[in-house]
N, C-alpha and C positions, 0 to 999 in steps of 0.2 A: 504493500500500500504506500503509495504515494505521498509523503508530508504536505497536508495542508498549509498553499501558499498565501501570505498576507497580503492584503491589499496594498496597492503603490501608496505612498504617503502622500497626503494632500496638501498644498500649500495653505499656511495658515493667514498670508495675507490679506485674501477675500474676506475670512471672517473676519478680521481683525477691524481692516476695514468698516466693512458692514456693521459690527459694534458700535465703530467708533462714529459712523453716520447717524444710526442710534440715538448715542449719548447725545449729539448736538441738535436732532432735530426733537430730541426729550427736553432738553434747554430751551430751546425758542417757542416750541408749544407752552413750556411751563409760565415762560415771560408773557406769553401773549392770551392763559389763562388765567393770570395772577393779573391781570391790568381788567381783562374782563370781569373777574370776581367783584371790581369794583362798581360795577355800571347801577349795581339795586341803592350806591346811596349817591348817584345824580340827581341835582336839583334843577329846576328852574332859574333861569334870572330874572329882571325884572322885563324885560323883552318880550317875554313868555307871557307875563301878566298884560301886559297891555295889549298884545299883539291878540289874546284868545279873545279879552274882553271885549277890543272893537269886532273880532269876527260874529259872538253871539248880538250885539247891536247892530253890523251894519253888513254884515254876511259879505254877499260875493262882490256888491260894491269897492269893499275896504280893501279885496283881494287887487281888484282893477288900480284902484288909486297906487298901492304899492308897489306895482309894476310896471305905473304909468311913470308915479312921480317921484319913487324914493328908491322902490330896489326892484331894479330890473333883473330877476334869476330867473326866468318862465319856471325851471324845475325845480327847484330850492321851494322858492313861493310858493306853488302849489303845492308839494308837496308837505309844506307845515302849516298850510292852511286844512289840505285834509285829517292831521295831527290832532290840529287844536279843534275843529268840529266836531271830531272822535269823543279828546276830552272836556269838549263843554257838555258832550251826550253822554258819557259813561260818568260825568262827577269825579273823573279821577286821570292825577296829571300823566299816567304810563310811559315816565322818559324814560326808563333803563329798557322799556320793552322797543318802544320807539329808536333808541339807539343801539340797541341790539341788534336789531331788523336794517340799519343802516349799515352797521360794521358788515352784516353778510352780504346784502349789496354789495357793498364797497371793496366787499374781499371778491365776489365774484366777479368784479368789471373787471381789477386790478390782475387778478391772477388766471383764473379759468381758461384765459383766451390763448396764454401764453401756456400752460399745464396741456391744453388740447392740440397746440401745437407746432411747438419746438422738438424738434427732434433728437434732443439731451436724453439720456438718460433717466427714468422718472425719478430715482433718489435723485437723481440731481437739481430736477426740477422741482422737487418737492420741497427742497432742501433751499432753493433760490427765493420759491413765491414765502414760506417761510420766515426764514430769515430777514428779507424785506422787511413782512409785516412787523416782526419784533422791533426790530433796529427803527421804523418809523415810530413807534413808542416810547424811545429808551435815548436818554443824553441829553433831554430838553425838556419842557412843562410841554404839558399834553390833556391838562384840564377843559380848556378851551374850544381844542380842534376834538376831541374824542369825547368828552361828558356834558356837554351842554347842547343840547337836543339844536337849538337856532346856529349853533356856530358848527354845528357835526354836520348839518345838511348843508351847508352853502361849502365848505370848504373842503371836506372828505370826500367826495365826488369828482372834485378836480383834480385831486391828490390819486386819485385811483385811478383816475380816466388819463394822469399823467405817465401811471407809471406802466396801466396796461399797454401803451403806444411805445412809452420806454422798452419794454422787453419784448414785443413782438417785434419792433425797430432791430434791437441787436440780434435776435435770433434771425432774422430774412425771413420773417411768416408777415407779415404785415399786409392782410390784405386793404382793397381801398374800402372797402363796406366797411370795415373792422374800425379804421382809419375815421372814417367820416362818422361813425356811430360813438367813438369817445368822444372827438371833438365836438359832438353836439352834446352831449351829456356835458362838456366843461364848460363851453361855453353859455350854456342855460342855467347853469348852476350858481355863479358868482363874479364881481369883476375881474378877479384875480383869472379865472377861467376866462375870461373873454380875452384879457392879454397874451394869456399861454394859447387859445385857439388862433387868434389872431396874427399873431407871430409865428406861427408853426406852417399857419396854412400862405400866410407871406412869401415864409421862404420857397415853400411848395411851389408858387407861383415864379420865385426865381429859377429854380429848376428848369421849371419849363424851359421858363424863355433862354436860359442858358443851352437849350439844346439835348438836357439828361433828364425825359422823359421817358419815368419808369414802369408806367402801366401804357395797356391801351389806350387810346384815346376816348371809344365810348364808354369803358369804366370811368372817366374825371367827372361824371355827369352825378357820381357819387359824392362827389365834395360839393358840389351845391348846393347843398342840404345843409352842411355848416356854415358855407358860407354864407346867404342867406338870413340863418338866422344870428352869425355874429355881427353881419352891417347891422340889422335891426336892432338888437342887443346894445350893441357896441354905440350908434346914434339915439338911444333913450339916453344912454350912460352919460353921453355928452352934454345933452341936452339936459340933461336933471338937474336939478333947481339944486339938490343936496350937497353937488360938489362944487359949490362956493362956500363949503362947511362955516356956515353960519350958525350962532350959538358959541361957537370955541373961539377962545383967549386965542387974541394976534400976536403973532409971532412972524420974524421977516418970510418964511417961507408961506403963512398962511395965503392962501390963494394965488399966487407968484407959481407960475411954471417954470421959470427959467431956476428961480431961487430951490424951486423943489427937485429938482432933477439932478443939479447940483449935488445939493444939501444928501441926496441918494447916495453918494457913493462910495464916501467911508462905512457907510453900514453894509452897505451892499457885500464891501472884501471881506467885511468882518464876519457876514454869516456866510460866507463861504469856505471860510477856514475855521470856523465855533462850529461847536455845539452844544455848548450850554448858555445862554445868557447869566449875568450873575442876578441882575434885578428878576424874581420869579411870577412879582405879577403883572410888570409890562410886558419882558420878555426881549427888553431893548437894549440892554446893557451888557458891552462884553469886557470881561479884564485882561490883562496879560495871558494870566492861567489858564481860562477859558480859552480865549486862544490856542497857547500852546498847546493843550490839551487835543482841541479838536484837529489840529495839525496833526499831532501823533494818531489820533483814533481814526482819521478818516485817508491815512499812510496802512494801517494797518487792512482796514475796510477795502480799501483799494487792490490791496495784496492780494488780500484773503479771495474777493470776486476773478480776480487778474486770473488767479490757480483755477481755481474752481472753471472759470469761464474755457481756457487751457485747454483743461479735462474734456470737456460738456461737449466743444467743438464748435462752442460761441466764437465767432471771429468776422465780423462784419467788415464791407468794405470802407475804410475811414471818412471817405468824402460823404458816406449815408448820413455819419456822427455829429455833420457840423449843424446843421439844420435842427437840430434836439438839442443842444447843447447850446445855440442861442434863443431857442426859446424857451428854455427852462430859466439860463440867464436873463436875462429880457425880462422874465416876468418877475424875476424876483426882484430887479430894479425897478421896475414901475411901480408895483405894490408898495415900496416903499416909499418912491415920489409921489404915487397918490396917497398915501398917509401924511407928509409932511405938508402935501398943497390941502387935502380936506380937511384937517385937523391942526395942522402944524406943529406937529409930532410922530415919534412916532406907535402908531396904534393897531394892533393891540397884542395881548399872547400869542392867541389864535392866529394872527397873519404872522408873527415871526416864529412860531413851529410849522409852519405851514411853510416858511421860506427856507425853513432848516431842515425836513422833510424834501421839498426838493433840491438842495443840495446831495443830497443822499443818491438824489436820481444821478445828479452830477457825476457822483462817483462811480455809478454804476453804467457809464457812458464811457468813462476813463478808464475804467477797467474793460469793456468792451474792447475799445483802442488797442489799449496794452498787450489783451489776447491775440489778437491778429497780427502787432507789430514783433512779441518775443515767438512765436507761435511761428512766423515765415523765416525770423534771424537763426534760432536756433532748429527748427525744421522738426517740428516733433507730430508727430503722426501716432494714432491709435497704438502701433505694436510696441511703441516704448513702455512697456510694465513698468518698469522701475523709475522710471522718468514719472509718470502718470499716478504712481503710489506716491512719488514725492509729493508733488504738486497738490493732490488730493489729502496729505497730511498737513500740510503748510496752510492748505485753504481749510478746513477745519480747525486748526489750530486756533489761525488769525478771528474765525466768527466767534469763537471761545475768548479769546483774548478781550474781543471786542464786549462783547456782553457780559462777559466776567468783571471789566474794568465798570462800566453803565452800571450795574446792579450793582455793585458794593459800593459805586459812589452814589447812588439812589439810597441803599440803607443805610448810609453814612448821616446822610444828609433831610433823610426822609425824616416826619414828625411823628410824635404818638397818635392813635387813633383818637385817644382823650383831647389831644392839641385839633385835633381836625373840626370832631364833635362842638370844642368850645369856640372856633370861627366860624361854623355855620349855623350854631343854635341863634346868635343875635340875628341872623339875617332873617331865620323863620319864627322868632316868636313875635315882633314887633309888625312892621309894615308887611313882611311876606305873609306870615299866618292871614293876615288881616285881607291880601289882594287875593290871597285865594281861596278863601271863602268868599267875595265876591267874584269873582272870575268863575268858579265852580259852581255856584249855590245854583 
């Protein structure tokens, strides 16, 4: 009889591997369940109060006026007018349920398109739309853009619809329907969306006439649809009584366009290289540290995508990049210039996580780049195993590092629940209790 022979020995790097993909996308599910656990103690602002109670007084009237003469969003607006009619009718304000239903939205615009297909890898892919979502929550306040029912629907829509067009952009799936159907979601949704559609579909337009015309020609009959509605959009904007920001203290940039535009652009480098501001409830303020910091963090961030993308077989051609990469720019310079001309400051949380949110796309643009420029220098192709388990440990390592560094400076810095409890009890036992009981009754 013949000795039974043993099986050949497996390599143990797949699992190893596979573990350790694991362990990280166990990490960014955890950050992005642990920020969800908070959504049952969102409140209302005072926005919410006046905004329900004119809609139970003057209904669809009120809805016309505000997006005739103060906030032109067609999709934002309606959709928290049907919100607030919800809860004038159930007696009860349902914003964790309301922003809950947002975040899935918002997950589905942002990642679904690119998960269905890019032709990565699915841990990779999984591991990318992931990751995103966490790192858009983590290294800045996030109160604003994610827990306040008015400021989550105008601003997380263009944030999603930015970043679905970001990664179908670098992987080469980009259709033009796909294309024309975020762009109107961003641009219906807020002004900040009207600058990013506006400037995206611009350059589009230079393309053309530059002669790098990348679709058929009867697909472009798709982009009429946004465009269309961001002239419309974009001349209410103009035309609105609001942006002579009357009511706020003068200051030289107040109403001054040349003084605002200006007055843009030390803030502008500064959140492109932060990400945390130190002032937590403007959100305006950046120090040295803050700085240095986000230079290392978003050095790391850059790496970590740079590997990953490597791997995946993300490697776009660089001339796609510049057209994204000025409108992502672009917009986060005007949003600031329209804060210093409407307000003559700058205003508020919610716009600067939202400008620091799309810096992040930034990154993710520059790591695209980097994939396709180390990717051709050094010539690395599928059969490099060991090259490819490199690259795959460094790009793990770096979203560890990154999130590792966020969270321990988040429980560093974070407050008691008791400290949370004692700034929001004054808000609702005084005048809040009191607007919502009228607003509700």
């Amino acid at each position: 009889m013949k000795p039974s022979q043993s099986p050949a020995p497996r390599s143990a790097e797949p699992n190893i591997l596979g573990t350790a993909y694991g362990v990280v996308l166990c990490v960014m599910l955890s950050v992005i369940a642990l920020q969800a656990a908070i959504l049952p103690a969102s409140v209302w602002q005072g926005d919410e109060y006046d905004y329900f109670a004119n809609i139970r007084e003057h209904g669809l009237a009120f809805l016309s006026d505000r997006l005739l003469h103060w906030s032109p969003r067609p999709f934002s607006e309606i959709v928290i007018f049907a919100y607030g009619t919800l809860a004038n009718a159930v007696h009860k304000p349902l914003a964790w349920i309301f922003l809950a239903l947002t975040w899935l939205f918002c997950a589905a615009i942002a990642f679904v398109p690119f998960f269905r297909r890019s032709a990565a890898p699915i841990p990779m892919r999984l591991l990318i739309a992931v990751s995103l979502a966490a790192i858009f929550m983590l290294g800045h306040p996030s109160a604003d853009l994610f827990y306040w029912p008015m400021g989550t629907i105008s601003h997380l829509p263009v944030l999603a619809a930015a970043c679905g067009l970001i990664l179908l952009k670098i992987s080469n799936t980009l259709s033009l329907r796909a294309e024309a159907l975020l762009l109107t979601l961003a641009l219906a949704s807020s002004e900040a969306g009207v600058f990013f559609g506006m400037l995206w579909l611009g350059m589009r337009g230079f393309e053309s006439l530059g002669g790098r015309r990348t679709f058929p020609l009867g697909w472009s009959r798709w982009l009429l649809l946004p465009t269309g509605i961001g002239l419309c959009v974009f001349t209410v904007m103009i035309f609105n009584h609001r942006m002579g920001g009357s009511g706020f203290p003068f200051t030289p940039t107040h109403g001054h366009i040349r003084a605002s535009l200006a007055a843009a652009f030390r803030p502008f480098l500064k959140t492109l290289f932060a990400l945390q501001p130190d002032e937590m409830s403007s959100g305006s303020l950046f120090t040295r540290k803050a700085l240095a910091s986000g230079v290392v963090l978003k050095a790391i961030l850059t790496g970590a995508f740079t590997a990953l993308f490597m791997v995946c077989g993300i490697r776009p051609a660089l001339r796609t990049l510049m057209a994204p990469a000025l409108a992502l720019s672009g917009t986060m310079y005007l949003t600031i210039a329209a804060a210093f001309y409407a307000f003559g400051f700058l205003c508020c949380q919610r716009n600067e996580t939202f400008r620091l949110d799309f810096s992040i796309l930034l990154v993710l643009l520059l790591a695209a780049g980097l994939s396709t420029i180390l990717s051709e220098k050094f010539r690395i192709s599928s059969g490099d195993r060991k090259r490819e388990t490199t690259l795959q440990i460094c790009a793990l390592a770096g979203l560890l590092l990154f999130t590792g560094w966020k969270c321990g400076g988040a429980f560093r810095t974070c407050p008691s629940l008791s400290q949370v409890c004692r700034w929001r009890k004054p808000l609702m036992t005084a005048s809040g209790r009191q607007a919502c009981r009228q607003g509700l009754r």
